[in-house]
NUNUPA-676321 format. One record per residue: residue number from 1; residue in one letter; x, y, z of N, C-alpha, C in turn. Coordinates in pm, 1 decimal, always signed. Each point is the difference from the previous one (the first is absolute). Example, Ala and Ser with C-alpha at 12.3 -4.5 7.8 and 13.67 -1.06 7.14 Angstrom:
2
- 1 / A / +1319.0 / -569.0 / +780.0 / -89.0 / +119.0 / +0.0 / +90.0 / +120.0 / +0.0
- 2 / S / -35.0 / +105.0 / -72.0 / +82.0 / +119.0 / +6.0 / -77.0 / +109.0 / +73.0
This chain:
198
- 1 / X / -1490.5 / +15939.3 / +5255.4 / +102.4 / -99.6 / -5.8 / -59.1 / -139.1 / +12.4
- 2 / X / -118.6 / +8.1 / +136.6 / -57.3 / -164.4 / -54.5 / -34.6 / +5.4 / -140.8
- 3 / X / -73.0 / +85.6 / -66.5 / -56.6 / -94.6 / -125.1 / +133.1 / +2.6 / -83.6
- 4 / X / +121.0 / +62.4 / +22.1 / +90.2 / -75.6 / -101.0 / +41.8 / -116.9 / +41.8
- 5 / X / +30.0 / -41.0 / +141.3 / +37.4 / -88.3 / +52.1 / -117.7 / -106.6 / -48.6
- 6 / X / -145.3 / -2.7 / +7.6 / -66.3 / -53.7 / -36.0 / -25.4 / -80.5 / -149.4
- 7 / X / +65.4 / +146.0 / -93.4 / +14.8 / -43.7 / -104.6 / +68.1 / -84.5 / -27.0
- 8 / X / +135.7 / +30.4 / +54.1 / +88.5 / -43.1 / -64.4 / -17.7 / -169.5 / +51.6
- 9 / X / -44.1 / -44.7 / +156.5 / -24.4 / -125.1 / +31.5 / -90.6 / -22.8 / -132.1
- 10 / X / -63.7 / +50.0 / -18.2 / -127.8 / -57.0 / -97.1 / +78.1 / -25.2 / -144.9
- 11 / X / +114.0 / +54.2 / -26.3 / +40.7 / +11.3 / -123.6 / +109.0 / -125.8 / -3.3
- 12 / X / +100.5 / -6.9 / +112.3 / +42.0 / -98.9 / -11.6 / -40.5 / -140.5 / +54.9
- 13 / X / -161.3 / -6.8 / +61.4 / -51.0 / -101.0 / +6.2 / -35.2 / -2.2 / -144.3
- 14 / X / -37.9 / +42.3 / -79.4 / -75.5 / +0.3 / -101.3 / +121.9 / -60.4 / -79.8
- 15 / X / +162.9 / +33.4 / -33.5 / +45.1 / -44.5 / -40.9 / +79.3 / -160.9 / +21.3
- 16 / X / -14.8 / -20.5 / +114.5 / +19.4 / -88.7 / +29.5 / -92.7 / -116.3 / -14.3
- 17 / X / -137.4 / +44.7 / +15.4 / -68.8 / -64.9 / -28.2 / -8.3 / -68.5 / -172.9
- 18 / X / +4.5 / +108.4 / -72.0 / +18.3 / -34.6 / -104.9 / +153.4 / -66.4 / -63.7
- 19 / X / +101.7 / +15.3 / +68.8 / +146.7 / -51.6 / -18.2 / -58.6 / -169.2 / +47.6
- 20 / X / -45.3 / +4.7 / +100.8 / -45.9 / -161.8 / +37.1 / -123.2 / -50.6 / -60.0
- 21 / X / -64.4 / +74.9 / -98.8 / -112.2 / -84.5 / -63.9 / +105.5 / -17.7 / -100.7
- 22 / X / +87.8 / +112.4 / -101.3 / +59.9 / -82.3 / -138.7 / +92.0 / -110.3 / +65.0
- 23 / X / +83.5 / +16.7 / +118.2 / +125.4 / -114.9 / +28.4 / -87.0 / -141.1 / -10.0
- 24 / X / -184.7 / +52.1 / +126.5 / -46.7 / -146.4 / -41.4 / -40.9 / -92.6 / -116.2
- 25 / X / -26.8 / +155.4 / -68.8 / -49.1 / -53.5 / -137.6 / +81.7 / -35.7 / -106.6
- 26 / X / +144.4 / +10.5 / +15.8 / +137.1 / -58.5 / -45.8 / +5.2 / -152.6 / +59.7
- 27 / X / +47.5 / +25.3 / +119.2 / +1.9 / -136.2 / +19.5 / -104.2 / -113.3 / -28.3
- 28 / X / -158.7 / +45.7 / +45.9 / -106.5 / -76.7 / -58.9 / +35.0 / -15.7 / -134.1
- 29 / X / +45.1 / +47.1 / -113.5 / +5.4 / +1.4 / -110.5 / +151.2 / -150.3 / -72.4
- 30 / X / +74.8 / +75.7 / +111.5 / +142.4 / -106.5 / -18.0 / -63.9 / -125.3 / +73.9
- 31 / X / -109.1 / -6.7 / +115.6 / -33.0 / -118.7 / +57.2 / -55.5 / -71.2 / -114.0
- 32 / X / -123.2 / +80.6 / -112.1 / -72.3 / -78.2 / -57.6 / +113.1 / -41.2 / -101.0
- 33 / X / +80.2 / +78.4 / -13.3 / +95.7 / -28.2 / -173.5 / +67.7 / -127.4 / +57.1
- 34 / X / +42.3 / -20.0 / +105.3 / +81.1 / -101.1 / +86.7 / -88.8 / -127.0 / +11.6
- 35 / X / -106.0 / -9.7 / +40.4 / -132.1 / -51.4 / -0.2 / -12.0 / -105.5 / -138.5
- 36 / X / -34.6 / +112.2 / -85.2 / -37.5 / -53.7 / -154.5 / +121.8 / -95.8 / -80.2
- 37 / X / +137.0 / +49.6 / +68.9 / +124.3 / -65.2 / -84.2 / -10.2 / -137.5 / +98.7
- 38 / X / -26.7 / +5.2 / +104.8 / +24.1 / -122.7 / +77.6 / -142.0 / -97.3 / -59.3
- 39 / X / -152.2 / +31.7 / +0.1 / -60.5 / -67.7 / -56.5 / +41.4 / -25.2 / -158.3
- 40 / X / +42.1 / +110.4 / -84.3 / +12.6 / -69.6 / -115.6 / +118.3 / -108.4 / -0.3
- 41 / X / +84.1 / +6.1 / +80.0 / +101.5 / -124.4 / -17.6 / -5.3 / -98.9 / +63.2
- 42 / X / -138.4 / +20.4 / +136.9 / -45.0 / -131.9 / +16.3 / -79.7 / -95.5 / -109.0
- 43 / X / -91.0 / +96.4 / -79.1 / -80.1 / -53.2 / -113.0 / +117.9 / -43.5 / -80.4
- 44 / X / +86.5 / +70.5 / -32.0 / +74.3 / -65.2 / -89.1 / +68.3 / -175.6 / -19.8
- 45 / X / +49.1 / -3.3 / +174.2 / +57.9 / -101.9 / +18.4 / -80.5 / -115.0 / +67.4
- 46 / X / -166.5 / +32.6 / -22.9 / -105.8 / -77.2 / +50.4 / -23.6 / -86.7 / -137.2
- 47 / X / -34.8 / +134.9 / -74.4 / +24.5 / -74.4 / -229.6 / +120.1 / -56.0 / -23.9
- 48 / X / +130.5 / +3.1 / +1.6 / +103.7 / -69.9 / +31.7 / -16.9 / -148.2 / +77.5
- 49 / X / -33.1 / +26.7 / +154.2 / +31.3 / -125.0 / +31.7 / -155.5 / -126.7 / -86.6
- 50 / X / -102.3 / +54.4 / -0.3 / -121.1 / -27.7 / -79.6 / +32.2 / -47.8 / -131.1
- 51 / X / +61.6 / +80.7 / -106.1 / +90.9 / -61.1 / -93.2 / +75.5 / -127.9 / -42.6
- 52 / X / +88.4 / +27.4 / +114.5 / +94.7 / -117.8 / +27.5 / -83.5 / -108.1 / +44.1
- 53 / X / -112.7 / -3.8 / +91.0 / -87.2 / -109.1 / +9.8 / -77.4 / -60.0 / -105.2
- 54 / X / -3.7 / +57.1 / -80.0 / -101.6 / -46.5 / -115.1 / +111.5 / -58.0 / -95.4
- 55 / X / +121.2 / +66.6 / -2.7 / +129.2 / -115.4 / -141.0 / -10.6 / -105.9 / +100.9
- 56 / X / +49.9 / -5.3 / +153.2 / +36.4 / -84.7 / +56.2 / -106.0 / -136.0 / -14.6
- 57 / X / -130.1 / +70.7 / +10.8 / -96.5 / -86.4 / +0.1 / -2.4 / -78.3 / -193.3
- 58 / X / -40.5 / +89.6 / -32.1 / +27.5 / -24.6 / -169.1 / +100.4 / -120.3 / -33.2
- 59 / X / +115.9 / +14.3 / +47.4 / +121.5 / -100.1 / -40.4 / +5.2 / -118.5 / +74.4
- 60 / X / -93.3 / +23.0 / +133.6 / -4.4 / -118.9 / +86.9 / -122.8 / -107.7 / -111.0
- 61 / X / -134.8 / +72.4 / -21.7 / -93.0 / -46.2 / -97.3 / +48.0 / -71.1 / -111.1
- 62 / X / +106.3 / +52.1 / -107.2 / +76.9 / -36.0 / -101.3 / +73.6 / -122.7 / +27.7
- 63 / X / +109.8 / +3.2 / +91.5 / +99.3 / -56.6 / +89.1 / -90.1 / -176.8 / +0.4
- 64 / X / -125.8 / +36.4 / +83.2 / -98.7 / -120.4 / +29.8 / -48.5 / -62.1 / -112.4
- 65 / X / -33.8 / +100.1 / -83.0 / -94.6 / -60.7 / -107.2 / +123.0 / -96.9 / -97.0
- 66 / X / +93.0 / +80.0 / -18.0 / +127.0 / -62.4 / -98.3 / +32.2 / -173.4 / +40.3
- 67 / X / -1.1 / -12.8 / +213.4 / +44.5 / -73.1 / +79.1 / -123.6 / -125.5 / -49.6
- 68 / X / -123.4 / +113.5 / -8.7 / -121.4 / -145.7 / -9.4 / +6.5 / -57.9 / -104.3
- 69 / X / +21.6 / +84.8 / -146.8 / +45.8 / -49.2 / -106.6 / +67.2 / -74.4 / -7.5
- 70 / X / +115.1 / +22.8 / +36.6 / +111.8 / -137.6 / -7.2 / +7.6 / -121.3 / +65.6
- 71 / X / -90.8 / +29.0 / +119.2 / -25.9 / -157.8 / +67.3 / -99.4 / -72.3 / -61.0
- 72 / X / -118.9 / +93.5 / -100.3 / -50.1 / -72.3 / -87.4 / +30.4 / -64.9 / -108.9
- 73 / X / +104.3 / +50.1 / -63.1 / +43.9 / -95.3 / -101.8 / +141.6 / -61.3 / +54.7
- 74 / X / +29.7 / -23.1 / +110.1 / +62.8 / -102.9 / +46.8 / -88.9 / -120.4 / +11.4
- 75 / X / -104.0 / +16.1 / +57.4 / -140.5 / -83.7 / +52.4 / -7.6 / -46.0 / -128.2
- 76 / X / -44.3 / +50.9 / -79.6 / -28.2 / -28.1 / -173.2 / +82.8 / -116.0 / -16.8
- 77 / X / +173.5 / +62.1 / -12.3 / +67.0 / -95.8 / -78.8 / +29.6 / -117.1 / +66.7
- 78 / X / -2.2 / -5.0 / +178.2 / +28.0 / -130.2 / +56.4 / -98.5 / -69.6 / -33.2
- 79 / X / -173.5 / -12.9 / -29.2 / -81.1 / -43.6 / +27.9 / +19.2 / -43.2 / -148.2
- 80 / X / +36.6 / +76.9 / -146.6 / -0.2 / -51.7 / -86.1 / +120.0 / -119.9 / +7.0
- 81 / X / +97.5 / +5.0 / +43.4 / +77.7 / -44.2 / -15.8 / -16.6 / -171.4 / +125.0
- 82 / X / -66.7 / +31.1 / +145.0 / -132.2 / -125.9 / +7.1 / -35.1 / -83.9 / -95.5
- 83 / X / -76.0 / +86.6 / -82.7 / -122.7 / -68.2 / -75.6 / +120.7 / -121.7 / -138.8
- 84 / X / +93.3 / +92.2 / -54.0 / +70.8 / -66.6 / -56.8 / +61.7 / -105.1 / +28.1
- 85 / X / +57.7 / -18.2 / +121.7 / +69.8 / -98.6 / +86.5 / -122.2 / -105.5 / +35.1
- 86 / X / -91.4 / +38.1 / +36.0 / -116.4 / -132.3 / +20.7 / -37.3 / -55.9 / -122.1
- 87 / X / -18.6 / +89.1 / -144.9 / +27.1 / -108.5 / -147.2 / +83.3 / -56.2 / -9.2
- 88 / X / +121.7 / +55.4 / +5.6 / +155.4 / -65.9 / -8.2 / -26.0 / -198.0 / +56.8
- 89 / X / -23.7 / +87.6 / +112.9 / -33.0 / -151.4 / +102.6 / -79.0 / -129.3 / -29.7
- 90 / X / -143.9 / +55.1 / -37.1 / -71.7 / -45.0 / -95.2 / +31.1 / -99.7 / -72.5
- 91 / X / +21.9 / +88.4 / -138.8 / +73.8 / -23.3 / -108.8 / +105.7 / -119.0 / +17.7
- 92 / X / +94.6 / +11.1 / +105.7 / +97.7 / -117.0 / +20.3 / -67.7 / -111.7 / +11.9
- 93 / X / -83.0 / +3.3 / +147.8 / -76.6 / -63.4 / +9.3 / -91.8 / -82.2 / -114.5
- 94 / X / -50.1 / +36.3 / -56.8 / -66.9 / -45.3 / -78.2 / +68.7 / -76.0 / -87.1
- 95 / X / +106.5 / +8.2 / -34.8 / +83.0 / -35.9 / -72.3 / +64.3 / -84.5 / +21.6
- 96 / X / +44.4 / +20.4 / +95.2 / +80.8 / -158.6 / +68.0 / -108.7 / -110.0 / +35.8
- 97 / X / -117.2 / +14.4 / +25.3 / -120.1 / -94.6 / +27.3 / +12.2 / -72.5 / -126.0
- 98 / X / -20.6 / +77.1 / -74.2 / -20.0 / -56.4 / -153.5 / +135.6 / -46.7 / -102.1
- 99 / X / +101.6 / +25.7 / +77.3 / +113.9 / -93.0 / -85.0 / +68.8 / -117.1 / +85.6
- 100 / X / -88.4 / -89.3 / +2.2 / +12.3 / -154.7 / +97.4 / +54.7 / -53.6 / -115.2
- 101 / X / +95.8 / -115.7 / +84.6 / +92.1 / -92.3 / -111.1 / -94.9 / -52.6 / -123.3
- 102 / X / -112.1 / -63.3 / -10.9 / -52.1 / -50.5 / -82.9 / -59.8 / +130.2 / -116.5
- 103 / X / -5.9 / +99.9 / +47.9 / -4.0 / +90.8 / -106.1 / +78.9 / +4.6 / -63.6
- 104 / X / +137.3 / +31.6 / +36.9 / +106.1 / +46.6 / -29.8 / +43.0 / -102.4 / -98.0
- 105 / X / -4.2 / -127.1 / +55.0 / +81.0 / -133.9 / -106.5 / -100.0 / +23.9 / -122.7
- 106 / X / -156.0 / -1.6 / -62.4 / -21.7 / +35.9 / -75.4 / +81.9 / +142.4 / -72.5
- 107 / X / -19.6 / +120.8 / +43.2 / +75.5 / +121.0 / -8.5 / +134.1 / -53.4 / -75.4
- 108 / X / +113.5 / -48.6 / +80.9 / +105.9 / -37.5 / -55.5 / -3.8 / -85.1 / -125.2
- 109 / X / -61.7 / -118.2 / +0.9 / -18.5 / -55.5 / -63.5 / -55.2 / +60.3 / -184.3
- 110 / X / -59.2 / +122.3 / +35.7 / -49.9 / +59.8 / -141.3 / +112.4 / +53.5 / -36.2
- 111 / X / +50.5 / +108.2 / +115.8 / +124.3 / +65.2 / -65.2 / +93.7 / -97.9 / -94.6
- 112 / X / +71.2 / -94.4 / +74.0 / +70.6 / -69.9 / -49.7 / +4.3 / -28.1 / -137.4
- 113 / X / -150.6 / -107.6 / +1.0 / -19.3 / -66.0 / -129.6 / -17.5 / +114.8 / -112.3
- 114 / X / -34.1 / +102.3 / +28.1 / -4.3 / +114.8 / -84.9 / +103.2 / +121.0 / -56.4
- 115 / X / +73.3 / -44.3 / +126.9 / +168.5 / +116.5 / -7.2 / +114.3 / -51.0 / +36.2
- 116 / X / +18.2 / -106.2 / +47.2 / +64.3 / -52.4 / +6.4 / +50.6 / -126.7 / -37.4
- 117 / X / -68.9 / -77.0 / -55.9 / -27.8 / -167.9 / -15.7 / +139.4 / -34.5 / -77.3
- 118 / X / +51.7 / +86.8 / -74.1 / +142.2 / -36.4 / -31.8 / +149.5 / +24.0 / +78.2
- 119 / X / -80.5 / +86.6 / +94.8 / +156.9 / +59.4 / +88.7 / -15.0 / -54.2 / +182.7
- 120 / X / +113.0 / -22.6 / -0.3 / -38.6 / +3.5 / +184.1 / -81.8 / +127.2 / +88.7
- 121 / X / -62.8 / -32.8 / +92.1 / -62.1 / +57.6 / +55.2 / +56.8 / +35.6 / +147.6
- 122 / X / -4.6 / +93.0 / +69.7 / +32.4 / +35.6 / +96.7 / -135.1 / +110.6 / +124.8
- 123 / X / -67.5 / -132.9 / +104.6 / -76.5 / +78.5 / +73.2 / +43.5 / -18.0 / +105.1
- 124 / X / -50.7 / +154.1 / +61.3 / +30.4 / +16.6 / +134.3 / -96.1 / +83.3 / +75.3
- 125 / X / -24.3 / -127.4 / +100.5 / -124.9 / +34.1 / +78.9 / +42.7 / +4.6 / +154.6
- 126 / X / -89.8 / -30.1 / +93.7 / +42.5 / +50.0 / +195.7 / +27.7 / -162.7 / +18.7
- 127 / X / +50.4 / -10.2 / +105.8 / +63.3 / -104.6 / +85.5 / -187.6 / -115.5 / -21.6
- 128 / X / -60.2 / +43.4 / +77.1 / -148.8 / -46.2 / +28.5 / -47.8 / -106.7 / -144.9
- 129 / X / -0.8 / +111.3 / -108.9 / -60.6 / -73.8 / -94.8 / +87.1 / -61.3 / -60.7
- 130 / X / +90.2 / +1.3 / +47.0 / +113.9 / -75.6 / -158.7 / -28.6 / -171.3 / +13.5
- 131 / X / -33.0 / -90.9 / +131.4 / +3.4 / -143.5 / -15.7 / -139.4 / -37.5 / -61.8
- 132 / X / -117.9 / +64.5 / +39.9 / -99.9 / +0.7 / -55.0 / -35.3 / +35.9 / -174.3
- 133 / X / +69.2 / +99.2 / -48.8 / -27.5 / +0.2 / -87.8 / +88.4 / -90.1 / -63.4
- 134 / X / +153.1 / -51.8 / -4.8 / +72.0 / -69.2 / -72.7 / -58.1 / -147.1 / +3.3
- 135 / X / -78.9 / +17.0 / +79.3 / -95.9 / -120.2 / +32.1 / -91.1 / -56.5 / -94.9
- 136 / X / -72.7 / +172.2 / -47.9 / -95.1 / +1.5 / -103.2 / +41.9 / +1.1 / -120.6
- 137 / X / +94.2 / +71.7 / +0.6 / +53.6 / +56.4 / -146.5 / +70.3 / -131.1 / -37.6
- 138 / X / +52.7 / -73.7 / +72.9 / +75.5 / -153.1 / -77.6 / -110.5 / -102.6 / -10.0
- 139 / X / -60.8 / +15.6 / +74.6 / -79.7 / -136.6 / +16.5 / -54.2 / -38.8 / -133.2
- 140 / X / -10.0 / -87.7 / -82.4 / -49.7 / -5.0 / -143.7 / +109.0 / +24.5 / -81.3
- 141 / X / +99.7 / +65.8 / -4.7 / +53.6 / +112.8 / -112.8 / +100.1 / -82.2 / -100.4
- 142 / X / -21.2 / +24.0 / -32.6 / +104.0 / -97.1 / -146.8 / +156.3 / +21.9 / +77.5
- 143 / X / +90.9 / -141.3 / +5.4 / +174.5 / +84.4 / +48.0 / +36.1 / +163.1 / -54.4
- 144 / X / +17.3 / +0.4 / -147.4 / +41.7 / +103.8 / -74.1 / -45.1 / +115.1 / +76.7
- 145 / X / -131.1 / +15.6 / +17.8 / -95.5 / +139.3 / +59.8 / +56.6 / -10.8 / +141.6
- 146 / X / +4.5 / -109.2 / +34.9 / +73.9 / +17.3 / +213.3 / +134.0 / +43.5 / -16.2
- 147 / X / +101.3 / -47.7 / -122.9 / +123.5 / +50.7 / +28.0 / +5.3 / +175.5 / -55.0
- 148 / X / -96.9 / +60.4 / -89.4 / +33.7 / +101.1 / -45.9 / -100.7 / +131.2 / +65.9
- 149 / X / +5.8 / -50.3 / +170.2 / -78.4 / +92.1 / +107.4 / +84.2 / -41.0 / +89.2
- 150 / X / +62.3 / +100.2 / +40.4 / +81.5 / +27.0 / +193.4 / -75.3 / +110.5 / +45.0
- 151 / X / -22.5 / -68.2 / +99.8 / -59.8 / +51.1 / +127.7 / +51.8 / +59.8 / +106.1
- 152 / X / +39.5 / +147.9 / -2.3 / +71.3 / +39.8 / +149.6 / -60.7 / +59.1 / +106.0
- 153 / X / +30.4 / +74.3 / +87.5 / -42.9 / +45.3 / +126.8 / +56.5 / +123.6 / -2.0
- 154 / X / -85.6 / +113.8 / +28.9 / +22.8 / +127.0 / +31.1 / -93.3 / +45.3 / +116.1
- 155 / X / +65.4 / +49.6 / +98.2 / -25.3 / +96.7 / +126.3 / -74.8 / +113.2 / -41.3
- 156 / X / +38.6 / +15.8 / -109.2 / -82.3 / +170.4 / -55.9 / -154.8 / -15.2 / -64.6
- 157 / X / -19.0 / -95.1 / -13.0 / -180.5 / -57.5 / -33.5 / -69.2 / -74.7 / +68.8
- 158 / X / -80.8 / +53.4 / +59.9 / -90.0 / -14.6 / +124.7 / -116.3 / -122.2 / -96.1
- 159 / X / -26.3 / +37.5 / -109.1 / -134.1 / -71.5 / -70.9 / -1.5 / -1.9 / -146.5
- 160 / X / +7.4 / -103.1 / -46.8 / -5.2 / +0.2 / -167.3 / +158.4 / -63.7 / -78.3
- 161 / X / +64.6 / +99.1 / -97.5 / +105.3 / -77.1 / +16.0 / +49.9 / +107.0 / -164.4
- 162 / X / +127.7 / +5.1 / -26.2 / +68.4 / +58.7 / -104.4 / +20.0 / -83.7 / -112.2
- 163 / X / +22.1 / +16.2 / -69.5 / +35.5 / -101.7 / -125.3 / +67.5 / +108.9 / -95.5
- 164 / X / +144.9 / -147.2 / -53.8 / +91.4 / +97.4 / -152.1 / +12.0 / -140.9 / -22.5
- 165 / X / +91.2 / +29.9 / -121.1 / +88.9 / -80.7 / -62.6 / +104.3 / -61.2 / +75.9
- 166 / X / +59.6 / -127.0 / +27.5 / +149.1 / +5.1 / +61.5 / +105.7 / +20.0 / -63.7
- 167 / X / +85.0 / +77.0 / +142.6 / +136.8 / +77.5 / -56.9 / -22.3 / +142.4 / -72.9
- 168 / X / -83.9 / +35.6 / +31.5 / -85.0 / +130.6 / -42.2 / -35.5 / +99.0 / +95.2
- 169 / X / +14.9 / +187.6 / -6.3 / -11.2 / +46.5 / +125.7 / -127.7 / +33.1 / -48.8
- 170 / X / -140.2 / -1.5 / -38.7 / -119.6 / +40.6 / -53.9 / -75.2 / -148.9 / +45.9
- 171 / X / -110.4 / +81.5 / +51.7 / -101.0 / -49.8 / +158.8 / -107.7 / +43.8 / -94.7
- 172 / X / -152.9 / -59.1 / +24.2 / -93.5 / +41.9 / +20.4 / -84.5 / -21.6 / +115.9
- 173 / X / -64.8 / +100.2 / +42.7 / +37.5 / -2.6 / +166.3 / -188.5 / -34.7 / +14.8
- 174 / X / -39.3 / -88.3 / +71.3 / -122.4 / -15.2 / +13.5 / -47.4 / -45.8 / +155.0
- 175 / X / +80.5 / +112.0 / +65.7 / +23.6 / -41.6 / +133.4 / -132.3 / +127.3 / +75.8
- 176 / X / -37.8 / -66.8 / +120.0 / -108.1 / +52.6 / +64.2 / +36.8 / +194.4 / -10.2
- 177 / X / +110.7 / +21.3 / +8.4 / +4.5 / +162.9 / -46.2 / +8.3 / +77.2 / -101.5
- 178 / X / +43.4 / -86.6 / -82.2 / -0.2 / +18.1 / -149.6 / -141.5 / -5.8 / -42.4
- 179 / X / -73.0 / -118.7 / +26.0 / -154.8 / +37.8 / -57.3 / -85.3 / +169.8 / +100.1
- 180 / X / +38.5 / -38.1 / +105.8 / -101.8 / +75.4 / +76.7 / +50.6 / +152.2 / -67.2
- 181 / X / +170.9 / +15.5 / -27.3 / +7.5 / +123.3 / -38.5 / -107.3 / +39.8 / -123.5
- 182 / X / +64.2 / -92.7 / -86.4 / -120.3 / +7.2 / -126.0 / -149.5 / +46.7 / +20.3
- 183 / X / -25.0 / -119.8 / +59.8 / -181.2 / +60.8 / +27.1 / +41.4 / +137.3 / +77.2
- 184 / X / +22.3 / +1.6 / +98.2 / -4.5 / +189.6 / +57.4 / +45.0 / +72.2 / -116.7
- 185 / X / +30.9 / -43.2 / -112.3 / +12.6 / +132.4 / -69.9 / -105.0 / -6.4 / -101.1
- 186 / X / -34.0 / -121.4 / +20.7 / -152.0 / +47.2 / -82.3 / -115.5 / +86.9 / +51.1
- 187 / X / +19.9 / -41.6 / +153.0 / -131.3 / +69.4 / +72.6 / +16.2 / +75.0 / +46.3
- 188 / X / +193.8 / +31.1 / +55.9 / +24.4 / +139.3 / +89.9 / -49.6 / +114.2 / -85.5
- 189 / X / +10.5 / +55.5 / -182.4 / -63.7 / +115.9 / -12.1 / -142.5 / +43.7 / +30.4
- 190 / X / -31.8 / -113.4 / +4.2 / -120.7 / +25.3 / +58.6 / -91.5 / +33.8 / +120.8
- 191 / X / +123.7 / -103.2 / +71.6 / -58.1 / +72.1 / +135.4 / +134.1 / +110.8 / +23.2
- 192 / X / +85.2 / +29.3 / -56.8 / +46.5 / +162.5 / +45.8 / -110.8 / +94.0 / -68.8
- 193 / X / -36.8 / -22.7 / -84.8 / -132.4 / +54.1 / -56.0 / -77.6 / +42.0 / +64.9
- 194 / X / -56.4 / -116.2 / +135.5 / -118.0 / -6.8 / +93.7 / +48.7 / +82.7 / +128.8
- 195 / X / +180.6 / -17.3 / +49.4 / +48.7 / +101.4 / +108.1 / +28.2 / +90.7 / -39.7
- 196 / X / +22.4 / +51.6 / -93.7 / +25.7 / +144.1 / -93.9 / -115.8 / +86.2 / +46.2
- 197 / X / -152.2 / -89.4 / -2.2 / -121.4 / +115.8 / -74.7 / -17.8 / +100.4 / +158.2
- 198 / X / +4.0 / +133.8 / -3.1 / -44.0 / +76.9 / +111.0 / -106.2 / -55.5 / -0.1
């Protein structure tokens, strides 16, 4: 009776033993399967969040570069638009230096005798030059030629002076902006030419 008793301890140690190696080797098995799903969906959402860092980064790069772009050709066009405004200036400048009353009474004086000498004349120049030049422009002048020139005053011409016919709405305008426009359009293609070139 011991060795059945023996056996049988031996038999159901034996089974037990082996009931608790497969249960461990189940569960070890569900540990690793449990294991592997939890690392693969950490990897997953490691490439995910990794992902998302690289558009994020990407569009921030884009975002900047677009931002630097456009403050560059802001920079561009104020600085062109500088450079234009200091000719502008110039240009006036220069212009008004160079249309002093004694120019001008010659100046008038051609027009006239040339386009006008049969019709009244009508100029209009700034407050400043008008006593000076009516000064020049009569001094000498035959009556006929003093009565068929009036002389007015306009607020709107800084330098130089307009001339028509009288009683006539047609001007030719030879006033410090009127020339300077002229010349800038001789030279502005050129120098948009020169701010144009990359």
């Amino acid at each position: 009776m011991d060795v059945k008793l023996d056996s049988l301890i031996e038999k159901i140690k034996k089974e037990g033993i082996e009931a608790g190696q497969k249960s461990a080797d189940e569960i070890l098995a569900e540990a690793k399967k449990k294991a592997a799903g939890i690392v693969g969906d950490a990897k997953k959402e490691a490439d995910k969040i990794i992902s998302d860092g690289k558009k994020q980064a990407g569009q921030f790069r884009t975002n900047a570069e677009a931002d630097i772009q456009q403050a560059a050709r802001n920079a561009e066009l104020l600085l062109k638009e500088r450079i234009n405004s200091i000719f502008d200036n110039v240009f006036k400048k220069e212009v008004a230096d160079s249309l002093k009353p004694d120019f001008l009474t010659g100046l008038i004086q051609g027009i006239v005798d040339s386009w006008a000498k049969d019709s009244k004349a009508d100029v209009v120049v700034n407050e400043k030059d008008k006593k000076q030049l009516e000064s020049l422009l009569f001094k000498g002048l035959k009556k006929q030629l003093k009565d068929s020139i009036t002389i007015r005053v306009s607020n709107d011409i800084s330098s130089g002076f307009k001339i028509g016919l009288k009683d006539e709405q047609v001007y030719y305008d030879f006033s410090d902006d009127a020339i300077s426009e002229f010349i800038k359009s001789l030279i502005n293609p050129k120098l948009k030419e020169i701010l144009d070139k990359k």
